[in-house]
C-alpha positions, 0 to 999 in steps of 0.5 A, spaced: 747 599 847 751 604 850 750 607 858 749 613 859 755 616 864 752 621 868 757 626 874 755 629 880 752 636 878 749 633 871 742 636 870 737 630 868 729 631 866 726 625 868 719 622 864 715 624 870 714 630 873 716 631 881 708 633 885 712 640 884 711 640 877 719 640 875 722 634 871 729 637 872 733 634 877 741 635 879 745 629 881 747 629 887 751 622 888 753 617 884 754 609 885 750 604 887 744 609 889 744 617 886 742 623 889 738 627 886 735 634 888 729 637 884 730 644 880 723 646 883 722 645 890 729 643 892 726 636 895 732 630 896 731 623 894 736 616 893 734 612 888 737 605 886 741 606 880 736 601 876 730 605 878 734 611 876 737 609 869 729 607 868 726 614 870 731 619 867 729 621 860 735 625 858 741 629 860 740 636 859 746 640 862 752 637 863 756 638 868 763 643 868 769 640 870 774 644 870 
């Protein structure tokens, strides 16, 4: 099974939503721990990268690289 390759500026739904109500978040950073910050409400989380790729549902937008 292939990993998913995730960029600072990819946009991610995740399988359950923010008490916002948003599922979509903007990666922040990447590494060991990912910076995410929520589309709804602009709140800030770190996640482990194990805990991340478990809750990421899907990649909605990619980022630009120029």
């Amino acid at each position: 099974m292939e990993k998913n390759q995730y960029e600072i500026g990819d946009i991610v739904r995740m399988k359950k939503p923010h008490p916002c109500g948003s599922r979509l978040w903007t990666i922040t950073r990447t590494g060991m721990d990912f910076g995410l910050k929520c589309q709804g409400c602009g709140h800030f989380v770190m996640l482990p990268r194990a805990k991340f790729e478990k809750m990421a549902g899907a990649v909605v937008e990619k980022a630009e690289i120029p």
